[in-house]
C-alpha atoms as a printed R data frame, in Angstrom:
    type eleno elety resid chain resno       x       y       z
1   ATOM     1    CA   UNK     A     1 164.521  18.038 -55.544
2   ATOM     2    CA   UNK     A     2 163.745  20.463 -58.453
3   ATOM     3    CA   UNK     A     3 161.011  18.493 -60.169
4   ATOM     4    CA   UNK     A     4 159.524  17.844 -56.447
5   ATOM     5    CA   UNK     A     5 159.219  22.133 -56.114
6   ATOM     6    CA   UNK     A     6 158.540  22.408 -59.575
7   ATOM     7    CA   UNK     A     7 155.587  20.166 -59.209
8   ATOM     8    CA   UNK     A     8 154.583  22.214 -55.964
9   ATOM     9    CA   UNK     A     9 154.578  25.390 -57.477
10  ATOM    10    CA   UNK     A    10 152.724  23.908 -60.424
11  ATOM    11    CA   UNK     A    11 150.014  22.932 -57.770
12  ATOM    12    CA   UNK     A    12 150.003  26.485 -56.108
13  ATOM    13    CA   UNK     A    13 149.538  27.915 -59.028
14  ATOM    14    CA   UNK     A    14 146.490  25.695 -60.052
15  ATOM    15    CA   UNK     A    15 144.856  26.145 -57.354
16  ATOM    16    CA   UNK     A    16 143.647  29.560 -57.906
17  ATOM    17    CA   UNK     A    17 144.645  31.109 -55.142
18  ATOM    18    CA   UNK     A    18 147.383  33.502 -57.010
19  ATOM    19    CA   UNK     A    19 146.476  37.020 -58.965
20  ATOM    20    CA   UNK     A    20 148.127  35.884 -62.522
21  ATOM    21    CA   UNK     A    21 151.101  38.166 -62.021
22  ATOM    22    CA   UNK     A    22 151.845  35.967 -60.071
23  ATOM    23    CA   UNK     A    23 151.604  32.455 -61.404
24  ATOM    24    CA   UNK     A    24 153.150  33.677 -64.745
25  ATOM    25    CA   UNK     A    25 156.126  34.480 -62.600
26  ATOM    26    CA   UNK     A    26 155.959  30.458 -61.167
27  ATOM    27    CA   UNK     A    27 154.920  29.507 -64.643
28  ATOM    28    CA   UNK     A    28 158.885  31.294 -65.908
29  ATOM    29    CA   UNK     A    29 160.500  30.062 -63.061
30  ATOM    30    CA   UNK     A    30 159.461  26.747 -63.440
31  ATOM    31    CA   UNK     A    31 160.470  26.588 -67.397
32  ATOM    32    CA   UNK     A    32 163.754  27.934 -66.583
33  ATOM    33    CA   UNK     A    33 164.113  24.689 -64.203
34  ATOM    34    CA   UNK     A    34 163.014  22.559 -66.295
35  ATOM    35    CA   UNK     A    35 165.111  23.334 -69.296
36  ATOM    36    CA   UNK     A    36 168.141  23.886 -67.327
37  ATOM    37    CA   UNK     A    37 167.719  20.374 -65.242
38  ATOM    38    CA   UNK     A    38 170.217  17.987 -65.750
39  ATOM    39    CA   UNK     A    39 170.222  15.501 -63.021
40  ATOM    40    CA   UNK     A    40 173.025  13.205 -64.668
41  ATOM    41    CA   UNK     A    41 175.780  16.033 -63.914
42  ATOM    42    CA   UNK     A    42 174.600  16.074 -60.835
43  ATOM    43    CA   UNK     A    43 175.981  12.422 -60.290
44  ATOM    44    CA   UNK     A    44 179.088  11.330 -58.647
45  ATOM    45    CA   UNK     A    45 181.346   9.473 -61.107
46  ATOM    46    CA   UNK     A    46 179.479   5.419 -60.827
47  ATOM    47    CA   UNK     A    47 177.132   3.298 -61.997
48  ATOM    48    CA   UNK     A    48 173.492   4.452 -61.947
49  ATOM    49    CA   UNK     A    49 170.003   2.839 -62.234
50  ATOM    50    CA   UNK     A    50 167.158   4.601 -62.840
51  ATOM    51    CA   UNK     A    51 163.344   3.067 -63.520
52  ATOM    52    CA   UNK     A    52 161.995   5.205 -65.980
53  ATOM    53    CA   UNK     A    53 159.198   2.497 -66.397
54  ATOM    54    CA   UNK     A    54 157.980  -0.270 -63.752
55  ATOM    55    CA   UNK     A    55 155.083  -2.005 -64.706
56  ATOM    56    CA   UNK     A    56 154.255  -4.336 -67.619
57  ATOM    57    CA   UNK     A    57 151.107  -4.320 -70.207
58  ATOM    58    CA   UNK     A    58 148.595  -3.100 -68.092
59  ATOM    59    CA   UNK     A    59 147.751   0.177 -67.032
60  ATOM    60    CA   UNK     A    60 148.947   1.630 -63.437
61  ATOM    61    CA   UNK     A    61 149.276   4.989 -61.780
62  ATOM    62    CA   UNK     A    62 153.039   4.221 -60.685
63  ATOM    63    CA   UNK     A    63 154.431   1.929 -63.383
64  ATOM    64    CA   UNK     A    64 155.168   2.793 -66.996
65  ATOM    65    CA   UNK     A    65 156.059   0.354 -69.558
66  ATOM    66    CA   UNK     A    66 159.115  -1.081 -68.805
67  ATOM    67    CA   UNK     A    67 162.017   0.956 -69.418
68  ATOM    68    CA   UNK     A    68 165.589   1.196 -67.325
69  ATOM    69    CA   UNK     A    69 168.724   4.222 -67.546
70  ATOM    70    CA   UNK     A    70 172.137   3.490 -66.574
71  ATOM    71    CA   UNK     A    71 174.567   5.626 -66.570
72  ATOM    72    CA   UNK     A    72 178.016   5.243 -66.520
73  ATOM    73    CA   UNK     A    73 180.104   8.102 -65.603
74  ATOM    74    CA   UNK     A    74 179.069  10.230 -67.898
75  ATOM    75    CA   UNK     A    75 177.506   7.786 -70.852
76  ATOM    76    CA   UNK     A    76 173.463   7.107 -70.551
77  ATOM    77    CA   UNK     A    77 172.061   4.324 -71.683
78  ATOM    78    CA   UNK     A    78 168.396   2.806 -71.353
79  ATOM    79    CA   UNK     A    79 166.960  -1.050 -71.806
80  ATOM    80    CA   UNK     A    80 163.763  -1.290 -73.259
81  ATOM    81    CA   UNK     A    81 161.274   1.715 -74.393
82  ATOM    82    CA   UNK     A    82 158.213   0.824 -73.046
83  ATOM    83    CA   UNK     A    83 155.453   3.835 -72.705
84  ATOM    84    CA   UNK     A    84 155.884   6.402 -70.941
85  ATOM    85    CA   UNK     A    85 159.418   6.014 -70.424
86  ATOM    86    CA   UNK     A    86 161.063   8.930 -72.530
87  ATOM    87    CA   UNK     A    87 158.445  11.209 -71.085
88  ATOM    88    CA   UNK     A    88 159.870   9.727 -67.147
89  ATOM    89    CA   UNK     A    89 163.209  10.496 -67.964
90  ATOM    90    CA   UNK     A    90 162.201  13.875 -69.551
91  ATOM    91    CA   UNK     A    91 160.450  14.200 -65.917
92  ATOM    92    CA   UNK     A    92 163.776  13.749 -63.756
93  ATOM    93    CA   UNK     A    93 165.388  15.755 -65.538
94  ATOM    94    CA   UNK     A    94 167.968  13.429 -67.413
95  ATOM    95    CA   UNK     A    95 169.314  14.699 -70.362
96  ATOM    96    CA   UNK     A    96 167.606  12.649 -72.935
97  ATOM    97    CA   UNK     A    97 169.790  14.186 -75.982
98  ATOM    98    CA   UNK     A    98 172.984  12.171 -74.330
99  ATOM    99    CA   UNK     A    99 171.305   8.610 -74.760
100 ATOM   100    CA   UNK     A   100 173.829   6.719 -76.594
101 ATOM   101    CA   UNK     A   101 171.971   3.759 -77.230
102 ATOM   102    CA   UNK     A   102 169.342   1.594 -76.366
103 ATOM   103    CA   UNK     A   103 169.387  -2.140 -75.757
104 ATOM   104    CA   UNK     A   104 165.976  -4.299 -76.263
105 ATOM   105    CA   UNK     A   105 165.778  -7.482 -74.090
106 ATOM   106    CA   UNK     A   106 163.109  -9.088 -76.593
107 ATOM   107    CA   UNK     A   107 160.194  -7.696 -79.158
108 ATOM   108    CA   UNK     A   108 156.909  -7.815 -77.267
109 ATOM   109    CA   UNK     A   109 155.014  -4.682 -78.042
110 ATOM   110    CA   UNK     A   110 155.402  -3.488 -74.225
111 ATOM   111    CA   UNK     A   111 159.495  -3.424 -73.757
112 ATOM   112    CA   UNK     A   112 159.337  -0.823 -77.492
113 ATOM   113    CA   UNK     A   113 156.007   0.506 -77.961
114 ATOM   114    CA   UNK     A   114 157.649   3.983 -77.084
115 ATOM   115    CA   UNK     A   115 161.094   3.797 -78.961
116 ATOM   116    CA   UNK     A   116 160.053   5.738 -81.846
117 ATOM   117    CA   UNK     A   117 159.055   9.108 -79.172
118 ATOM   118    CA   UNK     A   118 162.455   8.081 -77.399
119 ATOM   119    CA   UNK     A   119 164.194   8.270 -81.211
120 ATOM   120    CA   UNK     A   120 162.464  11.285 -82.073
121 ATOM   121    CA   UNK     A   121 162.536  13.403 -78.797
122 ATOM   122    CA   UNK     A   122 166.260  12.181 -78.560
123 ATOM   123    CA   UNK     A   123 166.920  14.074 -82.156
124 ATOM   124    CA   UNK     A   124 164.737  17.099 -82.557
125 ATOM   125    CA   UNK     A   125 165.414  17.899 -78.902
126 ATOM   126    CA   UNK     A   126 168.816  17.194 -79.001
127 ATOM   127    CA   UNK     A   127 170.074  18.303 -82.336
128 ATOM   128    CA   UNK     A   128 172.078  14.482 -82.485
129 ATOM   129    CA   UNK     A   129 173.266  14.462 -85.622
130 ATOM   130    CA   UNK     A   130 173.313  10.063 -85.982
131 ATOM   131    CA   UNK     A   131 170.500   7.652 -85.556
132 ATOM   132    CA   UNK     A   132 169.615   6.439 -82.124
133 ATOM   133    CA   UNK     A   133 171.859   3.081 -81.937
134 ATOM   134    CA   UNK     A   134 169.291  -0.223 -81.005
135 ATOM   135    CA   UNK     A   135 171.224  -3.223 -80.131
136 ATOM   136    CA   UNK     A   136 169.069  -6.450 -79.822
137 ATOM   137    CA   UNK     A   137 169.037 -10.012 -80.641
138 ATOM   138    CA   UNK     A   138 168.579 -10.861 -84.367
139 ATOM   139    CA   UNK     A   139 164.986  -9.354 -85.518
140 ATOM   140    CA   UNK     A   140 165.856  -5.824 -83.944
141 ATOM   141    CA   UNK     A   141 166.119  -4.582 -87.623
142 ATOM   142    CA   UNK     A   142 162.539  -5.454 -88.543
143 ATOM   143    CA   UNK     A   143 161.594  -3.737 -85.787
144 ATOM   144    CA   UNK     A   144 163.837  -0.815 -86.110
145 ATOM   145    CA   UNK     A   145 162.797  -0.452 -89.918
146 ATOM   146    CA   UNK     A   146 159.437  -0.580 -89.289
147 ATOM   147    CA   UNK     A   147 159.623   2.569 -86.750
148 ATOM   148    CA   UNK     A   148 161.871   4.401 -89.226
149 ATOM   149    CA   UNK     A   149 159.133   3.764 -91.906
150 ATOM   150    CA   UNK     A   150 156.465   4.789 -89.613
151 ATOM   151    CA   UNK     A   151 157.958   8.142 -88.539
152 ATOM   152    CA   UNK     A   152 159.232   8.711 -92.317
153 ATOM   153    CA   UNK     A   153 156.471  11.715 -92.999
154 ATOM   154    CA   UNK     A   154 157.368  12.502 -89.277
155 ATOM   155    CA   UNK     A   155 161.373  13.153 -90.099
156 ATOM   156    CA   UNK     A   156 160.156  15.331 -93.105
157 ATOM   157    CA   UNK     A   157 158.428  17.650 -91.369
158 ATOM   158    CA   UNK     A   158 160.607  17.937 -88.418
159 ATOM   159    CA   UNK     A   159 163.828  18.802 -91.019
160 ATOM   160    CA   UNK     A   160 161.717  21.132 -93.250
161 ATOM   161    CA   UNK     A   161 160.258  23.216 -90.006
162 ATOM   162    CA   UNK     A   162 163.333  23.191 -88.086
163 ATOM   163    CA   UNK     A   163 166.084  22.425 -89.878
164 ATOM   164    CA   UNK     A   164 169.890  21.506 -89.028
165 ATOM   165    CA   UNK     A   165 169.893  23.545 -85.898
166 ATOM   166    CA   UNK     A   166 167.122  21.600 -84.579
167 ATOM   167    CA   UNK     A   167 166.331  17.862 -86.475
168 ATOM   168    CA   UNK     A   168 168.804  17.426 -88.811
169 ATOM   169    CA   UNK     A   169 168.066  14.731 -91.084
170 ATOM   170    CA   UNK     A   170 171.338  12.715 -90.666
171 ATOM   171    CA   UNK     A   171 169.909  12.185 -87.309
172 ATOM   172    CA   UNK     A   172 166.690  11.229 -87.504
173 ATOM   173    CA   UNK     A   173 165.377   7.649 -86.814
174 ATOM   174    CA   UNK     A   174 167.170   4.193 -85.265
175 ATOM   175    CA   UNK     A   175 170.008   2.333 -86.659
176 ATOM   176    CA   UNK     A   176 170.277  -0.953 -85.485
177 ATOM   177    CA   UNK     A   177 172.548  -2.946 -83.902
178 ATOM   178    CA   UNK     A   178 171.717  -6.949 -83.792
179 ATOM   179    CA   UNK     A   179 173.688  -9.286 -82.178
180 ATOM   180    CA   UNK     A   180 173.114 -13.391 -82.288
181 ATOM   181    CA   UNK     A   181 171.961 -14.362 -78.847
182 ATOM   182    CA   UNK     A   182 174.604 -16.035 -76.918
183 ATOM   183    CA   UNK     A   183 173.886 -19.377 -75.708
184 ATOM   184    CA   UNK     A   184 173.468 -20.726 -71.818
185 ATOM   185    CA   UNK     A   185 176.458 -20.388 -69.703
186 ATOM   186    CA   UNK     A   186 178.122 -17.547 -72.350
187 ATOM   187    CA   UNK     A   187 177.885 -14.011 -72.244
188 ATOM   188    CA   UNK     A   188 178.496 -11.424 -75.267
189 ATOM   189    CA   UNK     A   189 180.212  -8.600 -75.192
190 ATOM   190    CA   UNK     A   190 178.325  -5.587 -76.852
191 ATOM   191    CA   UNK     A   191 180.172  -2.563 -75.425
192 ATOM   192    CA   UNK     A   192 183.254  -3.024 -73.788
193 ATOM   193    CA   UNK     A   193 186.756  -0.199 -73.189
194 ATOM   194    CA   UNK     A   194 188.700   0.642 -69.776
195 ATOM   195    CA   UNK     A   195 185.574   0.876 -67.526
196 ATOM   196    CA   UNK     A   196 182.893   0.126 -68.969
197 ATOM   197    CA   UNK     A   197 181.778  -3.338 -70.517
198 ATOM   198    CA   UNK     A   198 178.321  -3.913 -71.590
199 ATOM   199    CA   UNK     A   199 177.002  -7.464 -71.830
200 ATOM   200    CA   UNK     A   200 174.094  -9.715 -72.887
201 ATOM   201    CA   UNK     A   201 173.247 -13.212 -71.447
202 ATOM   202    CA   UNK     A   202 170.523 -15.502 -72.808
203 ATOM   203    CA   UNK     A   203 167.068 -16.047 -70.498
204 ATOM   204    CA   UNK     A   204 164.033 -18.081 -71.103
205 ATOM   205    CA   UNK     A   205 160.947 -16.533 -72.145
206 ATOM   206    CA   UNK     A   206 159.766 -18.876 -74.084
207 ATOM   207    CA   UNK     A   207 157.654 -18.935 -76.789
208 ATOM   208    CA   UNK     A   208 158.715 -15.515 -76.957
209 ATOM   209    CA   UNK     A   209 162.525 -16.092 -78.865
210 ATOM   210    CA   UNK     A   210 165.337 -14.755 -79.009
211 ATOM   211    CA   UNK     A   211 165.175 -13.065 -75.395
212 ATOM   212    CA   UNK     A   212 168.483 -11.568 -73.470
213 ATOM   213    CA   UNK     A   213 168.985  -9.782 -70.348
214 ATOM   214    CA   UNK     A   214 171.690  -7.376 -69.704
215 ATOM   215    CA   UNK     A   215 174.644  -6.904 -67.420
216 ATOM   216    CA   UNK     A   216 177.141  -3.924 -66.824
217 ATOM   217    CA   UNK     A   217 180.237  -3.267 -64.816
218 ATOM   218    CA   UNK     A   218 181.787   0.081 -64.481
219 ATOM   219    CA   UNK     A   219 184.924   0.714 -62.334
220 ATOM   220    CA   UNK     A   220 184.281  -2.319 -59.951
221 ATOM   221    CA   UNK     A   221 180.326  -1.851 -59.977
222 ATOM   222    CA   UNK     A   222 177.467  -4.008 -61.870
223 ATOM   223    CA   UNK     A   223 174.153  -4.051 -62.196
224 ATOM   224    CA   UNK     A   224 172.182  -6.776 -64.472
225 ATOM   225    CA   UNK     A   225 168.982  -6.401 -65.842
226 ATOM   226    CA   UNK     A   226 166.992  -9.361 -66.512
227 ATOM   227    CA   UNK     A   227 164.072  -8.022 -68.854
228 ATOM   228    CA   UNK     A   228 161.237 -10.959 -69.751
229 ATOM   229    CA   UNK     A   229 162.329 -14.485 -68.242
230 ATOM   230    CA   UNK     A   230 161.398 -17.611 -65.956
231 ATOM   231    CA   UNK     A   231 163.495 -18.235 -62.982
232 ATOM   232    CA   UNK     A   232 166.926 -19.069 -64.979
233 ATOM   233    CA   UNK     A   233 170.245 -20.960 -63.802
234 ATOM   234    CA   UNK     A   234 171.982 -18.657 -66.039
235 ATOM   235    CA   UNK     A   235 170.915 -15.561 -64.708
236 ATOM   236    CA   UNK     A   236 171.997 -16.603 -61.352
237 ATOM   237    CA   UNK     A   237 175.289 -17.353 -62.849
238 ATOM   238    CA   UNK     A   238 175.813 -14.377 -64.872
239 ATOM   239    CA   UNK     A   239 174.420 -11.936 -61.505
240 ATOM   240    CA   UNK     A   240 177.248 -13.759 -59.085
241 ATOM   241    CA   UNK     A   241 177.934 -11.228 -57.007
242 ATOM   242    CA   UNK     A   242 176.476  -8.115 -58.801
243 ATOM   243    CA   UNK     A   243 175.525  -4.530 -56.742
244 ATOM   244    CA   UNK     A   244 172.210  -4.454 -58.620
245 ATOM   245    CA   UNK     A   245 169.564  -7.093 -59.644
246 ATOM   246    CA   UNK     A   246 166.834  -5.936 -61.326
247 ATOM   247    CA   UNK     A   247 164.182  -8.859 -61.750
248 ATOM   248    CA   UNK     A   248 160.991  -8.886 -63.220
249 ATOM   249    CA   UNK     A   249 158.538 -10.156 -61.249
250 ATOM   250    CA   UNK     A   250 154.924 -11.606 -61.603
251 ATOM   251    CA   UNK     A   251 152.647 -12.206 -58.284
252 ATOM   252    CA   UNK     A   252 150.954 -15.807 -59.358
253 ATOM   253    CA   UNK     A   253 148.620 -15.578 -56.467
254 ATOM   254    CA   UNK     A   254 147.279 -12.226 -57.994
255 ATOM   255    CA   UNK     A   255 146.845 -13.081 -61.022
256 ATOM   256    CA   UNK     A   256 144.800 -16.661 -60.313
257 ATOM   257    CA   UNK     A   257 142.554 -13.847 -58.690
258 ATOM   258    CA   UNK     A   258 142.113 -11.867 -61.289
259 ATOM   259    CA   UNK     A   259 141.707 -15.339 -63.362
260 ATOM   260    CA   UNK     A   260 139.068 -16.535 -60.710
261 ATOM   261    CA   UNK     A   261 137.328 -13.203 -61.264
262 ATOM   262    CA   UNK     A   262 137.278 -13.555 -64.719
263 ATOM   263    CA   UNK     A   263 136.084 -16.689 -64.955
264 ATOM   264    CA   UNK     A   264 132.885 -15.787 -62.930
265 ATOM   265    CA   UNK     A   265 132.082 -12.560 -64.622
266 ATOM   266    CA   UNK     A   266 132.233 -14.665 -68.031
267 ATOM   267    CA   UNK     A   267 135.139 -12.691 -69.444
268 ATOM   268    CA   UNK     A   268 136.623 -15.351 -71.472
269 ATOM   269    CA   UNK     A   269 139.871 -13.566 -72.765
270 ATOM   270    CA   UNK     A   270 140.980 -12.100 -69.508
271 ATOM   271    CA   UNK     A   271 140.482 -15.638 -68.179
272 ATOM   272    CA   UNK     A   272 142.922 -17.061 -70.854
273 ATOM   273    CA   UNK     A   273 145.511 -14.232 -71.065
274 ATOM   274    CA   UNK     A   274 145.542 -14.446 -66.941
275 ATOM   275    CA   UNK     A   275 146.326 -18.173 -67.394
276 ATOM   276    CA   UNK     A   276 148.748 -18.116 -70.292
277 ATOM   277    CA   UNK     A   277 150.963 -15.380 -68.599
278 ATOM   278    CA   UNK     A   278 151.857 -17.730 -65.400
279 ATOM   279    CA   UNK     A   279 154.107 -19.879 -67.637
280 ATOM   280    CA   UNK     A   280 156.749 -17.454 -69.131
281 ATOM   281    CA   UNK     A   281 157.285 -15.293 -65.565
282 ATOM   282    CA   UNK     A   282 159.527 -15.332 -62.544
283 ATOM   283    CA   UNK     A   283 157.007 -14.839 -59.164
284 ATOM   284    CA   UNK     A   284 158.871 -12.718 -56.597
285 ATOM   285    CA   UNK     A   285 159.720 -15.654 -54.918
286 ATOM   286    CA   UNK     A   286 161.159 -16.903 -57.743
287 ATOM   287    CA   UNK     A   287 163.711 -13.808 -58.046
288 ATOM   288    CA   UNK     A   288 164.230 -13.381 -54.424
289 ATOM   289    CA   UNK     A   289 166.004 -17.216 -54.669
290 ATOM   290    CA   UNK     A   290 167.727 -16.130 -57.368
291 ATOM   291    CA   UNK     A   291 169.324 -12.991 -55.849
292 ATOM   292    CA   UNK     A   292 169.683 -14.621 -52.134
293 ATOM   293    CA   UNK     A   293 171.414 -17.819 -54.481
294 ATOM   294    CA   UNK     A   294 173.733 -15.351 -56.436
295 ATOM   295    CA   UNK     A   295 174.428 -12.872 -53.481
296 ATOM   296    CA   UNK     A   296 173.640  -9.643 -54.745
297 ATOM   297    CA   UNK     A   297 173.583  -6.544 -52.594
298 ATOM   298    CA   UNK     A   298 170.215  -5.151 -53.733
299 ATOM   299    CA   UNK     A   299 167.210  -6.638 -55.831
300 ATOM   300    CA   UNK     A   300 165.023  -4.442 -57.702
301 ATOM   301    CA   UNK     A   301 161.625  -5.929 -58.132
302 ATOM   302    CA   UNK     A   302 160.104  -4.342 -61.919
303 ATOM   303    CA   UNK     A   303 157.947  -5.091 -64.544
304 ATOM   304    CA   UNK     A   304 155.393  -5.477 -61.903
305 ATOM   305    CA   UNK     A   305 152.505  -7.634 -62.889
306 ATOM   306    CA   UNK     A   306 149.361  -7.248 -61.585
307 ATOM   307    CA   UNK     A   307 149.783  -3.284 -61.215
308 ATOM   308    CA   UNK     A   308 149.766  -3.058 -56.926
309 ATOM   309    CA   UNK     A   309 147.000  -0.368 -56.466
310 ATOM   310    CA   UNK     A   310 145.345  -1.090 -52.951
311 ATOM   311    CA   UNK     A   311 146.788  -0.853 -49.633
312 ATOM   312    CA   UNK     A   312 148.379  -4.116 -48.420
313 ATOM   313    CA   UNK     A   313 148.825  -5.583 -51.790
314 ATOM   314    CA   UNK     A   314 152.370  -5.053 -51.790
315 ATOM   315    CA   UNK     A   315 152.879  -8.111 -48.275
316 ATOM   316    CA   UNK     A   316 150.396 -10.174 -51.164
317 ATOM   317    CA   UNK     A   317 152.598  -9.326 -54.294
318 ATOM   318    CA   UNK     A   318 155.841 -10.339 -52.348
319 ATOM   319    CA   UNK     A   319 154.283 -13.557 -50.779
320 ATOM   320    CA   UNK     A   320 156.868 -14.646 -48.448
321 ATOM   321    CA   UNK     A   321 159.943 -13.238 -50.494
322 ATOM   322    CA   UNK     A   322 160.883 -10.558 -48.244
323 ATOM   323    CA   UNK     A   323 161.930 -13.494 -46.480
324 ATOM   324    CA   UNK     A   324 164.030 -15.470 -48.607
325 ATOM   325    CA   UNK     A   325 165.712 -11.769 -49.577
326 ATOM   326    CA   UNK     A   326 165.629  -9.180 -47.257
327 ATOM   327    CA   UNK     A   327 167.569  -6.023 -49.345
328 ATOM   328    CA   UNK     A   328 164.913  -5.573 -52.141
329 ATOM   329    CA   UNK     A   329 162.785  -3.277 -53.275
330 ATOM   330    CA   UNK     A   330 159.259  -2.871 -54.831
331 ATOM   331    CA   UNK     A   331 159.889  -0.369 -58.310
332 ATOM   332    CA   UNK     A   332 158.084   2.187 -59.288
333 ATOM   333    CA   UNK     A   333 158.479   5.143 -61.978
334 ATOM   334    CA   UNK     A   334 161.317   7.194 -60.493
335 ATOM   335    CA   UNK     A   335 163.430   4.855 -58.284
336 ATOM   336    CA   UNK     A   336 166.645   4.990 -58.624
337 ATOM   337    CA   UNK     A   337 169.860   3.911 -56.929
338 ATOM   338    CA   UNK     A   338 173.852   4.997 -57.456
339 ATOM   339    CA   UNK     A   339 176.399   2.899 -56.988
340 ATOM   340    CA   UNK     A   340 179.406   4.957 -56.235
341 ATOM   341    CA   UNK     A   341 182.839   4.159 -57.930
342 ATOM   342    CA   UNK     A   342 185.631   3.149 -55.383
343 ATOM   343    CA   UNK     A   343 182.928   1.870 -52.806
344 ATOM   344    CA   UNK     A   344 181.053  -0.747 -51.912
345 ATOM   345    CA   UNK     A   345 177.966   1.467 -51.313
346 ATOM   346    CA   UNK     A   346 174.126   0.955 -52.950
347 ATOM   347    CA   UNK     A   347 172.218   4.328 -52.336
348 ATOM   348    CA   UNK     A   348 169.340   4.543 -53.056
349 ATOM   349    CA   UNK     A   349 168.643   8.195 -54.604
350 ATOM   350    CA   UNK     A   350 165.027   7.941 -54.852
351 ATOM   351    CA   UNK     A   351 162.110   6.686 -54.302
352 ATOM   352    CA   UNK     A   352 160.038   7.559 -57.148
353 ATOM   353    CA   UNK     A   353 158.672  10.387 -59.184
């Protein structure tokens, strides 16, 4: 509700139609609301999902890079960094100086192209005083090493401007955290104390290796997260029963389009990358079988590929799996959904930024 009357006063105020006096005094109200935001405390005690990222690779107005929260009582966590998504969660007002950790599902550029802003804004605006924890499957320290060594001058300069009260350098950067991926039918625990228990499950997202989606259970809830993956026996094992399945999905029958339309316009490497992609994705379908075949409460259709921009695409994107699955929904930037502790409830909180 704040950032929605933040982002109407904004518009007020651009519009010209205010003597300055005026829109400085918007201008100061709306910092004040934005710096004192904190939509996690504003959270009964549960398990949380937020989409701070949608989409996939390409472009759209309502789907970042993919990137998930969850919060847990009152610990925040994200999977995958994809772009856009630090600057989302900065936009809902989460407190992005209280993420823990984050946990990568696999290394293609578009799941962690934005970790090293979500390292750094997590620090210097935050004061944290340790790395920013990465947990991943083996290879998550090449990756984590290389964003340390690219933000290296960054650190410097941060430290020698601010100093401790702000970026202090014991803080600064990613530390990670790899784990071996676990094989089919096994699950390893990454996280795990009285309520909480985070765990990571093997899918197939092949050739793209080692790849792992997540699951977590807090105080009776669960939510699993599936990141990168064909349809997958093991995922439909591993999400028996869950509150919350968030699937990526890819629409086939939208992307042969945009392959047909490639093909005639002579654009030979949108033809091939439209093609290649159809082997290494769940369709909607797909993840609506899964969830109606694990009995989940709610899916959560993200990592949206191709980004749904016209009218009536959505019925096209879904092709007949709102009918195999009737309690889903469509992601974009901002959804989110609590899952109360105690209860048997999914609400759904919002509906996007």
């Amino acid at each position: 509700m704040k950032n929605k009357l933040l982002t109407l006063l904004s518009a007020i105020a651009l519009s010209g139609c205010m003597p300055s006096g005026i829109t400085s005094k918007i201008m100061e109200k709306g910092i004040e609301m934005r710096i004192s935001a904190n939509a996690m405390a504003e959270l009964e005690d549960g398990l949380h999902f937020v989409l701070c990222g949608a989409g996939g690779p390409m472009p759209a107005p309502n789907a970042s890079g993919p990137c998930s929260v969850v919060i847990a009582g009152d610990r925040m966590f994200v999977v995958d960094a994809g772009t856009d998504g630090m600057r989302n969660i900065m936009r809902m007002g989460y407190p992005f100086g209280q993420i823990e950790a984050v946990f990568l599902t696999h290394f293609h550029s578009d799941h962690l192209d934005g970790l090293g802003e979500m390292a750094t804004i997590r620090w210097a605006g935050g004061a944290n005083t340790s790395p920013l924890p990465v947990f991943g499957p083996e290879g998550v320290g090449r990756v984590v090493d290389g964003f340390n060594m690219a933000y290296s001058h960054d650190f410097v300069y941060r430290h020698a401007h601010h100093g401790d009260a702000v970026a202090p350098s014991s803080g600064a950067g990613l530390i990670a955290k790899p784990f071996i991926k676990p094989i089919q039918g096994e699950l390893t625990v990454l996280l795990s104390d009285e309520n909480l228990t985070i765990e990571a499950l093997a899918v197939n997202h092949a050739p793209v290796d080692p790849a792992v989606a997540y699951r977590f259970t807090y105080k009776g809830r669960s939510l699993l997260i599936t990141g990168d993956t064909v349809k997958s026996a093991n995922i439909e094992k591993f999400a028996q029963g869950v509150d919350l399945l968030v699937h990526e999905a890819l629409a086939p029958n939208l992307v042969m389009l945009m392959n047909k339309v490639a093909k005639k316009t002579g654009n030979t490497i949108a033809e091939h990358v439209t093609f290649d992609i159809l082997d290494y994705h769940a369709s909607p379908v797909d993840a609506a079988e899964t969830a109606r075949d694990a009995g989940v409460g709610h899916l959560v259709y993200y990592h949206i590929v191709p980004p749904l921009v016209m009218p009536g695409q959505k019925k096209l994107f879904l092709n007949g799996a709102d009918k195999i699955f009737k309690n889903y929904t469509i992601g974009e930037d901002g959804v989110a959904f609590s899952l109360p502790a105690g209860s048997k409830e999914i609400i759904k909180t919002s509906s996007g930024l």
